[in-house]
C-alpha positions, 0 to 999 in steps of 0.5 A: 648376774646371780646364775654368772656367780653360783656358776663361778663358785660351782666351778671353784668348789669342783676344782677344790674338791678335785684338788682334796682328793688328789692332794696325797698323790699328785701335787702337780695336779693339785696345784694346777686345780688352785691356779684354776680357781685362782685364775677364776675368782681372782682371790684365792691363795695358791699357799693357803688352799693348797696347805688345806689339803697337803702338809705344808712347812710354815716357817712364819707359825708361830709357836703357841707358848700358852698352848705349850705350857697347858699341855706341859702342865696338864699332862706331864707329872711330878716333872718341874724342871722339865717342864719350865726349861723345855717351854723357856727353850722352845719359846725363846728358839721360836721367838728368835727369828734369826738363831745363831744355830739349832736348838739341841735338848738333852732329855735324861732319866729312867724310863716312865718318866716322861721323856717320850711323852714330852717329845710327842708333846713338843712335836704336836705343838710345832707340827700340828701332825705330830710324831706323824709329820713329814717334818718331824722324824723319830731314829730309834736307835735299835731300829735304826742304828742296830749294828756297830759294824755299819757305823760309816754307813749310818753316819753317811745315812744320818747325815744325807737324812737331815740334809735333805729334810732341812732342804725341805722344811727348815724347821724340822724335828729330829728326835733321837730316841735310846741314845743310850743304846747308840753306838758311840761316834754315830751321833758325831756326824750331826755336829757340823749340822749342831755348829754356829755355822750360817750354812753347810754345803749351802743348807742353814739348819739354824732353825731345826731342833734336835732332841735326844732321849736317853735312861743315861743319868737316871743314876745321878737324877735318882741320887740327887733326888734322894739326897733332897728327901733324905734332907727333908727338902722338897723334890720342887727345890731341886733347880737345874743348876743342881743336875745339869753340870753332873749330868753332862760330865756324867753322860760324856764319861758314859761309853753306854751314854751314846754322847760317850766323848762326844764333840757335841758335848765338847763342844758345847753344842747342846744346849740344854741337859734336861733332867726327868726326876723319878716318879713318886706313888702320888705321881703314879696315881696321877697317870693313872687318872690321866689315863682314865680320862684319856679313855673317857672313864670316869675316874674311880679312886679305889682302881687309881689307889689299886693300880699305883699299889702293884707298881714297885717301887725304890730303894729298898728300905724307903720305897720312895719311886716307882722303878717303872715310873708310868711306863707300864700303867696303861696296861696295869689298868686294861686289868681292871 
C-alpha cells in the first residue's frame, strides 16, 4: 500500500516537472502532462497547475486595494491627487463585475513626475509579471508610431493589436506612453474599443483598461500649483476639481496633446484626467532615499541634501520645483 502510493506520487512529480520545463515552449505538452497527473491522483486542477508554470489571464483575481494603496503611498511622492483617483478608479473598475465600458485614465504633467512610475505600479498590481505580462502591453509613440505618413497603417496595426490580445485576456492593459509625441488621429481607432458598446465584431473590451502618458498640461499643473503657492495655500489643497476640467479643454486644444480634437475626449470616453503636480526639493529628496533603499544602501543624509542640490530648479525668481522632477536622480547619485 505505502510503495502504490510513493509510486503514484513519483509519477505525478516527473509529469510536472515534465510539464515546467516545457511549459514555455510547448503548451500542448504541458497540458497533456496535467491530464496525465490528473487522471492519476483523481485531484489536480488542469487551471491551477497549468497556471504554475505559464501565464495565465485570471479574470476572477481579485484586485488587492490595500496592496495598491501601500505601493501608491510608499512609492510615489508629493503626488496626492494621483494617488487617491487612481486607487478609487482601479478599485471601483475592479470591483464592478459587470463595467459598461473600459476603464481609460488620462496621466498628464512634466517628466519626472511620476507618470511611468505609477503605470508600472498599477501593472504589477493587476498582473503579477508586470510591464513584463503577455497581458500587459506598452506603445511608445516614437517607437512605434514614428512616422506621420503611416498613420492608416498604424491605425489598422493598433486596432488588430487590441482585438486579438482582448480575445486573449479580457482584462488587459494597454499603456500608451509620449502620447504627446502622437501623431493626431491615430489614437482615434481605439474609440469603438473605449465606447458603451457590450461587443465589437463579437469581442467585449468592457474589462480592459487603457492608460495614456502625456508631458501635455504640465504647463497648466505647474500654473495652478503656483497660483496655490503664491496664495500661501498648500499643494495638498489642490482637489481635482481645480486641474481636471483645464486640463482636458487644454489637451483637446493642443495639436501637440496627441488627443488634439479627439472623439475619445469628444465623446467623453476617458474617464479620468489625472494631474501629476511638479515635484518640490523635499520631494526630490524623497526619491533620492527611495532610491538608496532600492539599492540596499543605507541611507546617508548629506549625499540626499547633495543630490536634490544639483538638480535645478523653477521659476527663476522662486525656484520652487525640480524641472526634471526625479527623472534624473538614479544617475546623479551613481556619482556619488
Amino acid at each position: 500500500m505505502l510503495r502504490a502510493g510513493w509510486l503514484r506520487g513519483a509519477v505525478v512529480l516527473a509529469l510536472l516537472l515534465a510539464a515546467r520545463v516545457v511549459a514555455a515552449f510547448e503548451p500542448i505538452t504541458v497540458g497533456l502532462a496535467i491530464g496525465a497527473a490528473s487522471a492519476i491522483t483523481g485531484y489536480l486542477s488542469y487551471n491551477d497547475i497549468y497556471c504554475r508554470f505559464a501565464e495565465c489571464c485570471r479574470e476572477e483575481r481579485p484586485l488587492n486595494a490595500s496592496a495598491l494603496k501601500l505601493d501608491l503611498e510608499e512609492k510615489l511622492f508629493g503626488q496626492h491627487l494621483a494617488t487617491e483617483v487612481i486607487l478609487k478608479a482601479l478599485t471601483g473598475f475592479r470591483n464592478n463585475k459587470n463595467p459598461k465600458k473600459p476603464l481609460t485614465l488620462s496621466l498628464h504633467g512634466w517628466a519626472g513626475t511620476g507618470k511611468n512610475f505609477v503605470s508600472q505600479i498599477v501593472a504589477e498590481n493587476l498582473h503579477p509579471k508586470g510591464l513584463k505580462s503577455n497581458f500587459v502591453h506598452l506603445f511608445v509613440s516614437t517607437l512605434h508610431f514614428p512616422h506621420e505618413q503611416k498613420i492608416k497603417l498604424y491605425q489598422d496595426q493598433l486596432q488588430k493589436w487590441i482585438r486579438g490580445n482582448v480575445s486573449a485576456c479580457a482584462n488587459s492593459v494597454f499603456i500608451f506612453d509620449e502620447m504627446d509625441k502622437l501623431h493626431p488621429g491615430i489614437i482615434d481607432a481605439i474609440k469603438p474599443f473605449l465606447d458603451y458598446y457590450e461587443q465589437v465584431d463579437g469581442v467585449s473590451y468592457r474589462k480592459a483598461i487603457f492608460i495614456f502618458l502625456s508631458n501635455a498640461g504640465g504647463d497648466l499643473i505647474t500654473k495652478t500649483a503656483l497660483d496655490f503657492w503664491r496664495a500661501g495655500r498648500k499643494r495638498e489643497d489642490i482637489q481635482l476639481k481645480d486641474l481636471e476640467p483645464v486640463l482636458s479643454v487644454g489637451v483637446f486644444n493642443n495639436k501637440h496633446s496627441g488627443l488634439w480634437h479627439s472623439g475619445l475626449i469628444d465623446k467623453n470616453l476617458i474617464d479620468y484626467f489625472i494631474p501629476f503636480l511638479p515635484l518640490e526639493y523635499r520631494h526630490v529628496k524623497m526619491c533620492v532615499r527611495a532610491e538608496m533603499r532600492a539599492r540596499g544602501s543605507a541611507i546617508d543624509e548629506d549625499i540626499v541634501t547633495r543630490v536634490a542640490e544639483e538638480m535645478t530648479f523653477y521659476p527663476k525668481d522662486e525656484k520652487i520645483y525640480s524641472d526634471k522632477g526625479c527623472k534624473t536622480v538614479q544617475s546623479r547619485l551613481d556619482f556619488h
